[in-house]
N, C-alpha and C positions, 0 to 999 in steps of 0.2 A: 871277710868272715861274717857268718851270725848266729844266731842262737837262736832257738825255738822252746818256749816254756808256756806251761797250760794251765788254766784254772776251772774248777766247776762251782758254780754261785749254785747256795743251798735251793734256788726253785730249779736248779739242775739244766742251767745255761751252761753250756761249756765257752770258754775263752783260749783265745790261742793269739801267745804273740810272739811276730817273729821278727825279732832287729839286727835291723841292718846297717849300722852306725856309719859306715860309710858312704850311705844315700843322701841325698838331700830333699826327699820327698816321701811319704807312707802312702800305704795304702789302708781301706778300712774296709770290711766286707763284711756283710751278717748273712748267712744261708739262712735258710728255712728247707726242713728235710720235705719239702711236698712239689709236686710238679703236674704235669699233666695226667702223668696217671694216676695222682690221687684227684681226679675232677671228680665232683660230687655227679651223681649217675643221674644222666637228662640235662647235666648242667656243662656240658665238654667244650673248656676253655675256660672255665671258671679261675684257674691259677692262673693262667695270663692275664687273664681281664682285673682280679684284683690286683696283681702285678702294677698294672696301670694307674688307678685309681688310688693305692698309698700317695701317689706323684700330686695329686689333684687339692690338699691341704689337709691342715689337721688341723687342732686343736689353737696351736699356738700360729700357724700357716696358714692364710686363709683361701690361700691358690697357690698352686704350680710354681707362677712366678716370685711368689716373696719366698715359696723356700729355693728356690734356685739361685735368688740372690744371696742367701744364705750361707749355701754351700760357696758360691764363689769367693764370697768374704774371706773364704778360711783357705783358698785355694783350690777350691774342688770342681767338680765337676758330677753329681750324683745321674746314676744309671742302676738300670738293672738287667736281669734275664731269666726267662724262665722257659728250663727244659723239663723233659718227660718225667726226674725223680729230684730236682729242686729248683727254688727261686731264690737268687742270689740277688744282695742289694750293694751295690760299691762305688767308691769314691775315693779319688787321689783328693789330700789334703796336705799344707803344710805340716809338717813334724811337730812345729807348736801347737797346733790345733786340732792334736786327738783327741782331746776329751771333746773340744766345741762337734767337732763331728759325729762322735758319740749321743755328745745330745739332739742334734737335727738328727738320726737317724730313728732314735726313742720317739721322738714327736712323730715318726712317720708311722713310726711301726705299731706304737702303742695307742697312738689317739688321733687315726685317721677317722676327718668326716665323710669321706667315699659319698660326696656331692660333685657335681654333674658328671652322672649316671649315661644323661641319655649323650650329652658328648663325646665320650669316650666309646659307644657300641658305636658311634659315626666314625670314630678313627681308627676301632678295629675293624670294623666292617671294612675300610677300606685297605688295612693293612691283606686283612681274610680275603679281597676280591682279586690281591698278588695273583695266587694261586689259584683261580676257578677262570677257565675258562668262557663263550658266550652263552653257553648249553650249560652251564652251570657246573660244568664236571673238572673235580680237582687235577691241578696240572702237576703238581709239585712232586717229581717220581720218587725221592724221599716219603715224602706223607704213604703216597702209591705202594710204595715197597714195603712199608710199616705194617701196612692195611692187609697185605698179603702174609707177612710172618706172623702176624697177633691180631687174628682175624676176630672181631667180637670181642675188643680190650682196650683198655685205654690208651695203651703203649701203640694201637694199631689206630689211633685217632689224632688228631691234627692239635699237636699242644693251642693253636690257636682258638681254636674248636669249630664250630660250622655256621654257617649265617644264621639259619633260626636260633641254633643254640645261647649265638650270642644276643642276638635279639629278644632273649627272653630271662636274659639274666634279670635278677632284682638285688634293691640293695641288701633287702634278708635274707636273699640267697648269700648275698660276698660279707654279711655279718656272720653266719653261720658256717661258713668255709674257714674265715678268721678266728672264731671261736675255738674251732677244732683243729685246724694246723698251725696257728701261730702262737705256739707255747712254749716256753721255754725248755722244756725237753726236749723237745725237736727242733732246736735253731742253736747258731753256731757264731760268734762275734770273732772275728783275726783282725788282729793289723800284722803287717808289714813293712818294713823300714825303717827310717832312723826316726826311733821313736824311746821312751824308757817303758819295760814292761809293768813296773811298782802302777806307774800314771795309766795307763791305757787300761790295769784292772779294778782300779779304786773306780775310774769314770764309769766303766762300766756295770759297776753293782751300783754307783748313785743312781743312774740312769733306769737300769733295767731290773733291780732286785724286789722291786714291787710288783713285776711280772707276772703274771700266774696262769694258773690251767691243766687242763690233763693229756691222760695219755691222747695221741692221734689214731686214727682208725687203726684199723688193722689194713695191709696192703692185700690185693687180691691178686694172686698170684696167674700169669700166661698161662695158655695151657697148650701142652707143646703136642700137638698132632700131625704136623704135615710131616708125610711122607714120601713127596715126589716133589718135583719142581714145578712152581707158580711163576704164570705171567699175567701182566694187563699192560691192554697197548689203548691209550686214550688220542684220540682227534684233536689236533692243535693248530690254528693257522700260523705256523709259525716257517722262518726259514729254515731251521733246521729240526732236529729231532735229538730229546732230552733221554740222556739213558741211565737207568740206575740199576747194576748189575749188584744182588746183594746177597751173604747166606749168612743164616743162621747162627749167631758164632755162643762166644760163651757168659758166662758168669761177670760178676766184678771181683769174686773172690778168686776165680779161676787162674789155675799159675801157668795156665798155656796165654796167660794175657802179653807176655813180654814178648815171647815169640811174636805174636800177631804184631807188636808196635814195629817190631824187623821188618814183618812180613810186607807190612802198608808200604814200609821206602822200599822196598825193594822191587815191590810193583807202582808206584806213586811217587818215590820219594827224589824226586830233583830230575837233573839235567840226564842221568847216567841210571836212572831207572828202565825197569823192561818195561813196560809200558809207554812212557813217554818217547823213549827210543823208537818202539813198534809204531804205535798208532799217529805221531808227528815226523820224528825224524826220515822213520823209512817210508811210511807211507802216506805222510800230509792228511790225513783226514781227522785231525781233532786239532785244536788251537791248545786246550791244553785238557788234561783227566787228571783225579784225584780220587785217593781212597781215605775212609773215613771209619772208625773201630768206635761201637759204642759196647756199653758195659753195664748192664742195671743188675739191681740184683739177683733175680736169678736167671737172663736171658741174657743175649748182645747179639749184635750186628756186624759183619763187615762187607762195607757195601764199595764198589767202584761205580765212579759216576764221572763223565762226560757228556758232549752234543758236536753232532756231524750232520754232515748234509743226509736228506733222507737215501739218496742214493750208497752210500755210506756206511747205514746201520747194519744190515748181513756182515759186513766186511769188518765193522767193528768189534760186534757181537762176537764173531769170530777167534779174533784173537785174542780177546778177555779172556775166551774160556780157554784157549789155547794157555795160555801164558798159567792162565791159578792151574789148571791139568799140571803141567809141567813142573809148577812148584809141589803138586803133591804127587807127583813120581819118579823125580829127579832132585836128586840133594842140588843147593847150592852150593856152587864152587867157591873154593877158602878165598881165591883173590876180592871174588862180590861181597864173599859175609862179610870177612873183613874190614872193606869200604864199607859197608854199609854201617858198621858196629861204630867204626871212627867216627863217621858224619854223626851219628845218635850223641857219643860221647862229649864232642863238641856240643851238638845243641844242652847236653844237660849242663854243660859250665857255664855256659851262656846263658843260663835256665836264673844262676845263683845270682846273678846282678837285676834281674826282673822284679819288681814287689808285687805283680798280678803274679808271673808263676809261683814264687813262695808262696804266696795268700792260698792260694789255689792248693797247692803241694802239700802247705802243713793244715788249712782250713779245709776248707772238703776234703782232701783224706782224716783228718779227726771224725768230720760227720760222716762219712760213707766207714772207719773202721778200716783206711787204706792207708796211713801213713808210712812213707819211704824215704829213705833221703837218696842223697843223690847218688852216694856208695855204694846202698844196697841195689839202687838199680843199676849202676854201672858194673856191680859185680853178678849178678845177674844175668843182666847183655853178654858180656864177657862169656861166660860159661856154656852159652846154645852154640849147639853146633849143626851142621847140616842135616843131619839126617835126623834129629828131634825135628827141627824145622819143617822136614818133610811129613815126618809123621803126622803133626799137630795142622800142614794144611791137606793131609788126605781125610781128617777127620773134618774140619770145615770148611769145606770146599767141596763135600759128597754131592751130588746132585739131590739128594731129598733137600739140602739145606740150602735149596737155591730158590731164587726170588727175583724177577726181573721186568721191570716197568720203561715203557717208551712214548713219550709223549712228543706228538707233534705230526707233520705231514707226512705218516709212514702211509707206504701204499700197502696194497692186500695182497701181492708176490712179497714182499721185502717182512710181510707179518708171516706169512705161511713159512718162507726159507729161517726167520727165526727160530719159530717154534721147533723146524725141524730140527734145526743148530741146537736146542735143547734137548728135542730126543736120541740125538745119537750123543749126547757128552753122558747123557743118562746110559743110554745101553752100554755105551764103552769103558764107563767105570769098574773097576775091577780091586 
């Protein structure tokens, strides 16, 4: 069992902790509400790159390696990540050592020297050159597919951001990004585990109540115009061909979000998925495909992504579209939802012995305004039935909200029979 209890420190830190007295380990995690698409405009990649450079020493740290020693002292292991609408900084530590963790994380967060600058553009520069091909053109059909749904947005740009971009960051660019997103209004401190909640909120007002700053920008909100389906097919020497089939989907507030989490396993979701059954079992041409549901404030994504031989792509193509058509005009049948519900049901029990999934569960839903437990989503799941399910994917799954990106050694027959595979899913919607 555990318990989830909250505090908000008067500079309007919110705290959130969640114990798990039956653990033998925490975890400690601070959000910050900004991510790629608050990059400051000309500066794209800027929330990665200082992402990095908190790592690089502070105050009391004067490199990388004495706070990594740090962290190990107390059991940990510090990391971080940053997506399109936050950067999350986290660390498993001993149970005894939440306050000591607390404090290495203030020392990052609060009194970084964000020196060597030009080091770090060399280790993103080479993380950024993953994804660009010899011709310089981005390979990453995620990025590709973003760039297509939020054309001219930040959500449509590469949370890493672009070679010159990052080449021309400065350090009073990444003081002035800090200035404005890392304030305690807008960040979020959780532990999780077996920890006492009294200790982990005293530590954190020692630590952090001298905090201060204002509000964060305002966010600049998508702006939702397509209204046909988009493609880009990019040149890759590669042996096979990268595919990212994706549309349009909803909101984070959105309550057709549960269905969609059905929807992913149902097309993605294991051994006995339509998907994996179609394009492996019956037919050998994928190793393996996976679907993936994003959610930001007022847009989201659902995207399926696999790689087959280029001979392969029509044939794949194919039965993507076949398979989502199907889910939006045919109910699922009680035996699949059913499996499908149960497998969900299980991973949420399984969910309760995690301290990354609670952290996650009770910490980022406090800052995103989504908290759940695990009831209400089970009771939730529980209550959709087929024909909502069909409903909610003949709405995202129309052909306007479709988006699709193929990177690698396509030929120019296997690009023209795509495109065509797009326009007849288009005219045949109904």
């Amino acid at each position: 069992m555990f318990s989830c209890t909250k505090k908000v420190l008067p500079n309007g830190l919110r705290l959130v902790s969640v114990e798990m007295p039956h653990l033998h380990s925490a975890e400690i995690a601070i959000y910050i509400k900004a991510g790629g698409r608050n990059d400051t405009p000309g500066k794209a990649g800027i929330s990665h790159f200082l992402e990095h450079m908190l790592f690089r020493g502070s105050s009391e740290f004067a490199s990388n390696l004495e706070l990594e020693i740090a962290f190990e002292a107390i059991g940990g292991s510090v990391n971080a990540a940053t997506d399109e609408e936050t950067t999350c900084y986290f660390s498993r530590v001993h149970p005894d050592q939440i306050g000591e963790g607390i404090r290495l994380f203030s020392s990052m967060l609060l009194t970084p020297t964000l020196e060597g600058l030009e080091i770090e553009k060399r280790i993103i520069t080479e993380e950024a050159l993953e994804d660009i091909n010899e011709r310089g053109e981005e390979t990453n059909t995620s990025n590709l597919c973003s760039k297509l749904l939020w054309p001219d947005h930040p959500l449509g740009t590469p949370t890493i951001g672009y070679l010159e971009s990052i080449k021309g960051i400065t350090v009073e660019d990444l003081r002035a990004y800090l200035a404005a997103h890392y304030v305690p209004g807008n960040a979020l401190i959780v532990a999780a585990g077996r920890h006492d909640s009294d200790a982990f909120f005293a530590a954190c007002e020692s630590h952090f109540a001298g905090w201060g700053g204002g509000r964060p920008p305002a966010l600049l909100p998508p702006v939702e115009l397509q209204d046909e389906p988009r493609s880009l097919f990019v040149k890759d020497s590669d042996s096979q061909v990268n595919l990212q089939i994706a549309f349009r989907g909803f909101a984070r507030q959105d309550k057709r979000l549960m269905i969609l989490r059905l929807m992913r396993r149902i097309l993605c979701g294991g051994g006995t998925s339509r998907l994996h059954l179609s394009l492996r079992e019956k037919l050998g041409i994928v190793y393996s495909v996976d679907a993936s549901l994003s959610a930001y404030e007022e847009t989201g994504a659902f995207a399926v992504e696999l790689a087959t031989a280029p001979e392969n792509l029509v044939l794949a193509v194919s039965e993507v579209l076949r398979e989502v058509k199907s889910l939006a005009f045919e109910e699922v049948g009680e035996a699949e939802l059913a499996r499908v519900k149960e497998g969900y049901f299980y991973d949420l029990e399984y969910s309760a012995d995690s301290t990354y999934e609670m952290q996650v569960r009770y910490g980022w839903g406090e800052l995103m305004s989504l908290v759940r437990s695990i009831d209400e989503d089970r009771i939730e799941a529980g209550a959709i039935g087929g024909e909502q399910l069909m409903h909610t994917a003949h709405a995202l799954f129309a052909p306007k909200n479709l988006t699709l990106a193929a990177v690698g050694p396509w030929k120019a027959g296997a690009k023209r029979a795509v495109e065509k595979l797009i326009h007849e899913y288009q005219k045949g919607w109904m």
